[in-house]
Each structure stands twice: as C-alpha cells, then as structure tokens.
C-alpha positions as CSV (number, residue, x, y, z in Angstrom):
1,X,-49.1,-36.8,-15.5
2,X,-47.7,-33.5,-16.8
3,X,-45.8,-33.5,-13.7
4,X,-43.9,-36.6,-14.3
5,X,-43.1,-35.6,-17.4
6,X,-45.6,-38.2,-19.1
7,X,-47.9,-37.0,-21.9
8,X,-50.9,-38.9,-24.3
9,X,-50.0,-41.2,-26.4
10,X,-47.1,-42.0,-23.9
11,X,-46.6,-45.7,-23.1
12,X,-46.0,-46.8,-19.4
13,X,-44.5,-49.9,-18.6
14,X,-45.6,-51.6,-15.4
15,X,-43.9,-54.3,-13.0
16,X,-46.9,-56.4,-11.5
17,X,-45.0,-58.2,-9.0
18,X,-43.2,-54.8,-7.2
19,X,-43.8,-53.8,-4.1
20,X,-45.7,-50.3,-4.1
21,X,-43.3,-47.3,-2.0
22,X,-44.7,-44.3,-1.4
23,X,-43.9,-41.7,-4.1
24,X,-44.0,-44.8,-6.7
25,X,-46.3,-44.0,-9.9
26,X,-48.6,-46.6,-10.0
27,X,-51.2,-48.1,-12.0
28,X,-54.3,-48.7,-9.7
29,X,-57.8,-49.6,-9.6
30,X,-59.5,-47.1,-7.3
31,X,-63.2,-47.5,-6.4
32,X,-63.5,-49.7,-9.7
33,X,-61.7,-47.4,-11.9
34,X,-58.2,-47.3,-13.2
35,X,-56.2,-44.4,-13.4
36,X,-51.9,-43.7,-13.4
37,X,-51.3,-41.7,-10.3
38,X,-48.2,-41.3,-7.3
39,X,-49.0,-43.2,-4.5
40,X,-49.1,-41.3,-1.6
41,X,-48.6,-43.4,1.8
42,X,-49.0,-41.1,5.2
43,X,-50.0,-42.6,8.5
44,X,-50.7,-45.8,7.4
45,X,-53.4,-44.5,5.0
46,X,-53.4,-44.6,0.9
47,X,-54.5,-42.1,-1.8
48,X,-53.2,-41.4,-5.2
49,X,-52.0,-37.7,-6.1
50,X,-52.6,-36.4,-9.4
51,X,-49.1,-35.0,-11.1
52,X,-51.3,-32.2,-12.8
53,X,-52.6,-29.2,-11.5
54,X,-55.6,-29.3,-13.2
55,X,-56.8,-32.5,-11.4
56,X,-57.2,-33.6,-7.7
57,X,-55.6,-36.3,-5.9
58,X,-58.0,-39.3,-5.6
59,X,-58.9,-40.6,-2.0
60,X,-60.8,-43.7,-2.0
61,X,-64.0,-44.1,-0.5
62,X,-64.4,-48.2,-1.0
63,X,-60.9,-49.8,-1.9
64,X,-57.3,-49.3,-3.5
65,X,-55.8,-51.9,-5.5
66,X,-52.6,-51.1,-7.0
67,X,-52.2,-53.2,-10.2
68,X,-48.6,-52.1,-11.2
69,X,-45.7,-50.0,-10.5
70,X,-44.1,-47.9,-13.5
71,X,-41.0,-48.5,-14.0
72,X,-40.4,-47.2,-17.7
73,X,-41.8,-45.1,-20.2
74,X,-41.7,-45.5,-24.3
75,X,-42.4,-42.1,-26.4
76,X,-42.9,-42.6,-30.0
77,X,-40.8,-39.6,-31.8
78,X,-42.8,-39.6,-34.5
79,X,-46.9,-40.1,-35.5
C-alpha cells in the first residue's frame, strides 16, 4: 500500500461497523482471501485496487466481503 503511504510492519486500524464509500481502504475478504486494498465502486459494481504499481487491482470472480474500513494507522519508530 506504498501508495497510501502504508509500509510492513505497519498497523492498520479497522472500524467493523462503517459503512464502506468508494475510495475507502478497506480490509476485505475477496474470493476467500483477505487482503488491504481501496475500494473501488463504479456502476454499481465492486473491485479492490491495489495502491502499488507492482500489483493489480483485484476483481472478484465469486464474492466481496468487506470486513473493515481503515480508519488509522500506528508505525512503530523504532525495531
């Protein structure tokens, strides 16, 4: 999530009970998998785009759950 500025080792806090808007940064289970991604909403139709360049957005073939939307993000300064 290089592009939101999020980086390993990075904790992201998550509200359960928010309502997803497109452009949120959401935790979601996609095709049974879970992944950190923005949630893209277009024509009434969901996918989660990936914030790197080095990955590619994820359109689901089965099912989208979103589990959380990030709301905070806790970098330790030190190891």
């Amino acid at each position: 999530m290089i592009g939101r500025q999020i980086f390993e080792g990075d904790i992201v806090l998550l509200e359960y009970q928010a309502v997803p808007q497109d452009g949120d940064l959401v935790a979601a289970l996609i095709d049974n998998e879970s992944t950190i991604k923005t949630l893209v909403r277009k024509s009434g139709n969901l996918w989660l785009r990936a914030e790197n360049p080095r990955y590619p957005d994820l359109i689901p073939a089965l099912d989208l759950q979103v589990q959380g939307v990030g709301r905070a993000v806790i970098r330790m300064l030190t190891k």
